[in-house]
N, C-alpha and C positions, 0 to 999 in steps of 0.2 A: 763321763761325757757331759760337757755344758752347753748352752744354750747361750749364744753371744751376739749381741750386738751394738750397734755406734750408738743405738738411743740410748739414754741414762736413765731408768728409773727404777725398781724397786725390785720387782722379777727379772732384770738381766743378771744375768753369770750366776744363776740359780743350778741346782742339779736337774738333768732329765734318766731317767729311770726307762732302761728300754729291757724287752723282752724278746722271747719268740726268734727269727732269723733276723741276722742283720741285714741295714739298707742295703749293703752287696748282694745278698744271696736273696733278698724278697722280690714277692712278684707286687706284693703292694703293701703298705704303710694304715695303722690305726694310729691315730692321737689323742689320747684319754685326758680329756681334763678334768680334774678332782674338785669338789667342794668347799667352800667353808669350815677350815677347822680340822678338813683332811690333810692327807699326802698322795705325792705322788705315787709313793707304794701303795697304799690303798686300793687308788682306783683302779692298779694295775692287777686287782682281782678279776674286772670282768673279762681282762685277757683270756682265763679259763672257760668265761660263761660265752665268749663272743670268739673262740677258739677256729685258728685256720691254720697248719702248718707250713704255709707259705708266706702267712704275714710277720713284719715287723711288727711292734706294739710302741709305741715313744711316750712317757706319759713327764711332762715338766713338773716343775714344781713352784709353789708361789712364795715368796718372801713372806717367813710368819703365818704359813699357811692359809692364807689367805689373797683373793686375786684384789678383790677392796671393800672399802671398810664397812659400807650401809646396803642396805637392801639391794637388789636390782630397780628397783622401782623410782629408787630417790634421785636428784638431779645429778644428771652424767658428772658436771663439776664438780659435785660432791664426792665424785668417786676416783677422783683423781688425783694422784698420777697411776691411782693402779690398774684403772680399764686401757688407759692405750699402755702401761708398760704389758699387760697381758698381752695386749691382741698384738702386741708387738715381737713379744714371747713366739705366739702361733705362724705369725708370716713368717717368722725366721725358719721354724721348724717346719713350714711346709717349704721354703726357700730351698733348706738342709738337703729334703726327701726328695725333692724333683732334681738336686743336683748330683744325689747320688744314683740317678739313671729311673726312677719309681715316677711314670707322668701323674699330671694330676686328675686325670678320672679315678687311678686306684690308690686314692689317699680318703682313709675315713675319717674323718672329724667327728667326736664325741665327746658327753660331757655329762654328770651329774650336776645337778643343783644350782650353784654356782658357777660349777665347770661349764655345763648345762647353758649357763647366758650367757659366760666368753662366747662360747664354741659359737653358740650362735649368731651374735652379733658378729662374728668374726667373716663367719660366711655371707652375712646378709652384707656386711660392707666391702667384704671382698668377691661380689657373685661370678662363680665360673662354674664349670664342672667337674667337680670333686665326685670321688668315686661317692660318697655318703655323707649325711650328717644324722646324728642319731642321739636327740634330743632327750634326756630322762628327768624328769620336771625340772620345766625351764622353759625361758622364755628372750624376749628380741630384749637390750637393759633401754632403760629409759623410764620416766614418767607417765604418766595418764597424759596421752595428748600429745604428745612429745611425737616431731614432725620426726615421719621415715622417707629421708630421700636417697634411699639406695636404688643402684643401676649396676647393666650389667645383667645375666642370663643363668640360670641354673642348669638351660637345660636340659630340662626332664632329669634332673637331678632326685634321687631317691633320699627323702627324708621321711625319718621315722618321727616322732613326737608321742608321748608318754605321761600323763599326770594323772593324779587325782583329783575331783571336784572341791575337794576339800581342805589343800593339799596348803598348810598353815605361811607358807611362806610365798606359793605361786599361783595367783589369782588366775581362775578359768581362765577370765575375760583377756587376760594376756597370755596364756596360751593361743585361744582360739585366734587373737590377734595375728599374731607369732604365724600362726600356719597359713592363715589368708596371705600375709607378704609373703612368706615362699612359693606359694603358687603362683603368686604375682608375678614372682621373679624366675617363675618358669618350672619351678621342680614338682617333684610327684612326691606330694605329700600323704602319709600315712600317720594321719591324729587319733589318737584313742584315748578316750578320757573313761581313766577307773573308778567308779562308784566309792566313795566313804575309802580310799586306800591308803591316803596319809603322803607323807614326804619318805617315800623309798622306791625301789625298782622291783617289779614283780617278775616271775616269769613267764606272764606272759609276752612282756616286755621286752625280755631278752629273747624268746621265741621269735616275735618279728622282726628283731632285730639281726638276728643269725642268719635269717630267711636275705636280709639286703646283703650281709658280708659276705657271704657266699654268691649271691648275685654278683656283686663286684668280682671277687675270684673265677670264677666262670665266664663273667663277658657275658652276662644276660642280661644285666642293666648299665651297658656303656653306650 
């Protein structure tokens, strides 16, 4: 299955890697996105750790494994044409899921790392009510200072968020940032910042994070 659209740039007609039931037979849709240097199959490990038998799992893939080429931090230009062919990547695929009958309260949006700032910038510039977004170090892309004029409502949208203090690639200060806009924008943010944990996913991590999928599933956070 591929991931297609009119825009032209680096990540289209890429593979997506899906698991779990298909968009016919689910009651709602995760979308995993992978970090720097991963795959798609990769991230579709936390399919197990973030486990519902009613979900679909969709996870893309980046051209060269990668969504773009410098940090999250350095000037969006810089990082182009691979952050809007990404976030371009993602609207198609939430496009995909809502047309295959899956509304979008019960579409999870997640991401590691890198996957991590798509996923999120992706929500902050498209804000509605997604069933979830489930941030694991990472953060809104952009520079220090770099204006956030995103609109639009979350909410009471359930966001998780995840890092370490230390965590060599994603500065607190843009985490903690990252979490104030989605409150802004309406959602119920859940930040946890891990003491000395490094750039990985713990489980505690995926403990609260299980806690929201399941929420979605049930209709206790819609």
């Amino acid at each position: 299955m591929l991931v297609n659209s009119s825009y032209r740039g680096p990540h289209q007609g890429q593979p997506l890697i899906s698991f779990g039931k298909s968009l016919a037979e689910a009651e709602a849709a995760m979308i995993l996105v992978h970090g720097r240097g991963a795959t798609a199959q990769s991230i579709m490990t936390l399919s197990a750790e973030l486990n519902h038998p009613d979900l679909a799992y969709l996870a893309p893939q980046a051209y060269g494994n990668t969504w773009y080429p410098f940090s999250f931090l350095a000037p969006i230009e810089s990082n182009e044409p691979g952050i809007s062919s990404g976030l371009t990547v993602l609207s198609d695929l939430v496009t995909s899921v809502e047309a295959s009958g899956i509304p979008t309260h019960r579409i999870i949006i997640s991401g590691f790392s890198q996957g991590a700032c798509l996923a999120s910038e992706f929500v902050a510039r498209n804000a509605r009510r997604y069933g979830a977004l489930l941030v694991f170090s990472g953060g809104l892309i952009g520079p220090p200072g770099a204006p956030r004029q995103y609109t639009g409502s979350l909410d009471n949208m359930p966001v998780f968020i995840g890092c370490s203090d230390i965590d060599p690639h994603v500065p607190l200060e843009r985490v903690e940032e990252s979490a104030a806009i989605f409150t802004d924008l309406g959602a119920s943010v859940d930040l946890k910042i891990y003491p000395g944990m490094g750039h990985t996913i713990v489980q505690d991590e995926l403990d609260r994070a299980l806690v929201i999928v399941h929420g979605v599933m049930d209709g206790s956070t819609s």
